[in-house]
C-alpha positions as CSV (number, residue, x, y, z in Angstrom):
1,X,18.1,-34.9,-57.1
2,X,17.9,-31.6,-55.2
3,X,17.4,-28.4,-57.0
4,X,19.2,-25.6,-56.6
5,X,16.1,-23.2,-56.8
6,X,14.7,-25.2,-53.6
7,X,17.4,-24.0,-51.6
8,X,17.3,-20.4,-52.6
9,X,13.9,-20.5,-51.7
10,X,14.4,-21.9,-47.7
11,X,17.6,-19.4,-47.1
12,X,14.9,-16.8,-48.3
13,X,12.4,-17.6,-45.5
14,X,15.8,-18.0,-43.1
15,X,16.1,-14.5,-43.8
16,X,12.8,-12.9,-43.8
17,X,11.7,-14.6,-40.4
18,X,14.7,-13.0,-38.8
19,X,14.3,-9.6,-37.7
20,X,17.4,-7.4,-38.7
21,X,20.0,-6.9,-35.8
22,X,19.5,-3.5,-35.3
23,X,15.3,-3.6,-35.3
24,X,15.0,-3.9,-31.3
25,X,10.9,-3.5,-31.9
26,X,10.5,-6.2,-34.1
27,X,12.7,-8.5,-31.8
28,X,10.8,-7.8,-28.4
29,X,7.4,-8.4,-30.9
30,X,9.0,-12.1,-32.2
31,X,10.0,-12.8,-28.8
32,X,6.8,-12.1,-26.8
33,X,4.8,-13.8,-30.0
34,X,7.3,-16.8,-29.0
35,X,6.4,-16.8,-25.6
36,X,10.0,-15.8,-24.9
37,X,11.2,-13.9,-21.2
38,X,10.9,-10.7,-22.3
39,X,7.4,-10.5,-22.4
40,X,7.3,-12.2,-19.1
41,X,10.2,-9.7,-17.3
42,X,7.8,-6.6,-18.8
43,X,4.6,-7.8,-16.6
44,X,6.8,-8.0,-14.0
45,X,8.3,-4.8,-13.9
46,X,4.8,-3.5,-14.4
47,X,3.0,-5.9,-11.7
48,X,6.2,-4.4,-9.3
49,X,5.4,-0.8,-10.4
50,X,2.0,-1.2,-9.5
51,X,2.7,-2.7,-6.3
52,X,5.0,0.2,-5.3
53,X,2.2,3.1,-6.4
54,X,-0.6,0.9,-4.5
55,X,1.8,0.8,-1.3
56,X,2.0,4.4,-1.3
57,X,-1.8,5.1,-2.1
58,X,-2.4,2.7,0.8
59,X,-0.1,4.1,3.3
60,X,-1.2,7.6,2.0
61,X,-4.9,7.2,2.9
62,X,-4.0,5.4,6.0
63,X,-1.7,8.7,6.7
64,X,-5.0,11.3,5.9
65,X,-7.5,9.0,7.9
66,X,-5.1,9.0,11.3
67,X,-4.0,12.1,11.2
68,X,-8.0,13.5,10.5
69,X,-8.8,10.6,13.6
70,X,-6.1,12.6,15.5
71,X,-6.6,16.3,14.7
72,X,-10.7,15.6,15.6
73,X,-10.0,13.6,19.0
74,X,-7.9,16.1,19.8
75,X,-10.2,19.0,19.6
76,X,-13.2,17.8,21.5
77,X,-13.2,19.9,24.5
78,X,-16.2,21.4,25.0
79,X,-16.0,21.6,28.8
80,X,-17.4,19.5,31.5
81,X,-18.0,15.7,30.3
82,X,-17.9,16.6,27.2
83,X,-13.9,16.3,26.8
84,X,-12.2,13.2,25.4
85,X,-9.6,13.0,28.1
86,X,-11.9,12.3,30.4
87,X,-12.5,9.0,29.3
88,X,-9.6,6.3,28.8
89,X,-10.8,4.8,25.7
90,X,-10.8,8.3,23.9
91,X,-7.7,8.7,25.2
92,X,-6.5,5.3,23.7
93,X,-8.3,6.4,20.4
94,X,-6.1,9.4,20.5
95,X,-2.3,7.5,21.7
96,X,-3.3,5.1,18.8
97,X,-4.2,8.1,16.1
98,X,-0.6,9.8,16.8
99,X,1.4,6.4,16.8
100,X,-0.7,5.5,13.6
101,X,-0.1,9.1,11.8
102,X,3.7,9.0,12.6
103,X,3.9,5.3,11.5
104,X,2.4,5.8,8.0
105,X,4.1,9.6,7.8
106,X,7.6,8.0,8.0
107,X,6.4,4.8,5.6
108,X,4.6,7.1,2.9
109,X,7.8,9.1,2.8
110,X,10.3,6.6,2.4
111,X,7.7,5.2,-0.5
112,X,7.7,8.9,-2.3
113,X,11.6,8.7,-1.9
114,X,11.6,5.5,-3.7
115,X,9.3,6.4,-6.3
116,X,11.1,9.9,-7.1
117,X,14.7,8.7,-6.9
118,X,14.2,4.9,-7.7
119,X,16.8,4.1,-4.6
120,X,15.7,2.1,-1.4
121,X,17.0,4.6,2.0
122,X,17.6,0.6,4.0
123,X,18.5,-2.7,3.0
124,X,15.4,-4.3,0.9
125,X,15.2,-7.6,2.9
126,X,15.3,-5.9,6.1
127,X,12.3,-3.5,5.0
128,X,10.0,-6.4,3.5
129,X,10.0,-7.9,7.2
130,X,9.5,-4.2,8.8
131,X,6.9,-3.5,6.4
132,X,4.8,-6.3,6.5
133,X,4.9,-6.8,10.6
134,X,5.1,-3.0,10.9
135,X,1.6,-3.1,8.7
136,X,0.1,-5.7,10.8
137,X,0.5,-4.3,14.4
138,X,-0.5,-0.6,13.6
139,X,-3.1,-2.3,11.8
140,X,-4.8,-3.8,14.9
141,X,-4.1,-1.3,17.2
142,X,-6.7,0.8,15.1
143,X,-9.0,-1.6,15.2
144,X,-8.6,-2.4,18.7
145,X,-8.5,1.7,19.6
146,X,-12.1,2.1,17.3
147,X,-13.9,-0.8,18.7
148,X,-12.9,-0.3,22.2
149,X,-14.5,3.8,21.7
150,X,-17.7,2.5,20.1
151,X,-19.8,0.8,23.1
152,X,-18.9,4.2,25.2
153,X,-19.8,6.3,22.7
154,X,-23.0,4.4,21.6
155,X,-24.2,4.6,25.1
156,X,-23.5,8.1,25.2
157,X,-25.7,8.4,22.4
158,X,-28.7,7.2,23.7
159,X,-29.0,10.1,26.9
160,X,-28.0,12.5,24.3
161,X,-27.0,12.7,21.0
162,X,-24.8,15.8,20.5
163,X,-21.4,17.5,19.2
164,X,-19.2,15.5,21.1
165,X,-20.7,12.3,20.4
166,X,-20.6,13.2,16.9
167,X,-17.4,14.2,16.8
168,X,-15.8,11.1,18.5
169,X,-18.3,9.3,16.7
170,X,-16.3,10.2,13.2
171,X,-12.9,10.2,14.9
172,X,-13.5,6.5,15.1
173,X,-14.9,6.3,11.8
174,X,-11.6,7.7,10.7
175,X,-9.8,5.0,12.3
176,X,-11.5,2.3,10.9
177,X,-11.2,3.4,7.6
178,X,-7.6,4.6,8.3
179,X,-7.2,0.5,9.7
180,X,-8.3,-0.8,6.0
181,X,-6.1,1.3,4.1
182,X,-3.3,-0.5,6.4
183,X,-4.7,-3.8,6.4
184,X,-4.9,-3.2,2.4
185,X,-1.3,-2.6,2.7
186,X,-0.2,-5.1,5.0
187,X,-1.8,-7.4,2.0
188,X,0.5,-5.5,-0.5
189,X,3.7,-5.9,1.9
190,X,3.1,-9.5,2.4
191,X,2.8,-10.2,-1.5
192,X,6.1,-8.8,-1.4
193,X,7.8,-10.4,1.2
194,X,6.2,-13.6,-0.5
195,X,8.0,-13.5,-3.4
196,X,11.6,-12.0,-1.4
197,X,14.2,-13.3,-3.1
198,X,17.2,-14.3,-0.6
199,X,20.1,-14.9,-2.2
């Protein structure tokens, strides 16, 4: 025989395990303690968030380090030898610093727009390819530009070490750094385009 009280009892627990409709904190707190897809949606907005702030750090330092790489090549003229377009691999150092600066300007932008208004300027499949390739080749052209300066500029260092091989010695310095803020986010952009959906 069953007893009446027995059943009271269970329709009690029914009741007191359930949340209340309208208690929306209680209901995300049962659902993540149930391993449910709310918990699991929430660490993915966040991992995305972070993703988009650490693309725009990235492509921000890579913006400051070309456009310092360009604005010291630039002013090395201190007559005679000493003058970077005198030499084609400052020169290249240079092209590369001003394709690099404009590349990462335009990128850092459209990331700030993103961020502050929450709406993408182009289609998001279309940018997940240009970002990732766009990454890549600006990428290696700063490292190709920076290596290709530093033999000339070592040698030039050992007749005499003075302003102008100091200051295209830290032009290049600021392109290799200015090339692992890019490869950092080419690492970032290719995460993303990894896990593209394209439906």
């Amino acid at each position: 025989m069953t007893n009446p009280n027995d059943d009271s009892k269970s329709e009690e627990k029914v009741t007191q395990s359930t949340p209340p409709a309208g208690d929306l904190e209680s209901q995300t707190t049962a659902a993540a303690a149930g391993g449910g897809g709310v918990s699991n949606i929430i660490q993915r907005w966040k991992r995305e968030d972070l993703l988009k702030k650490g693309s725009l750090v990235c492509r921000g330092l890579g913006l400051v380090f070309s456009l310092l790489a360009f604005i010291i090549m630039a002013t090395i003229k201190h007559g005679d030898w000493k003058e970077f377009d005198k030499y084609e691999e400052y020169r290249y150092v240079l092209a590369i610093a001003i394709l690099s600066t404009l590349y990462t300007g335009l990128q850092a932008f459209r990331e700030f727009h993103r961020l502050s208004t929450g709406r993408e300027m182009f289609p998001l499949q279309k940018l997940a390819f240009i970002d990732f390739f766009g990454d890549q080749v600006v990428a290696y052209l700063l490292i190709s530009a920076a290596s290709s300066a530093v033999p000339l500029t070592n040698r030039m260092r050992e007749g005499s070490d003075n302003i102008f091989t100091d200051s295209s010695a830290s032009a290049i310095s600021m392109e290799f750094f200015a090339f692992f803020a890019l490869a950092l986010s080419a690492l970032v952009s290719g995460f993303k385009l990894s896990n593209q959906t394209y439906i």
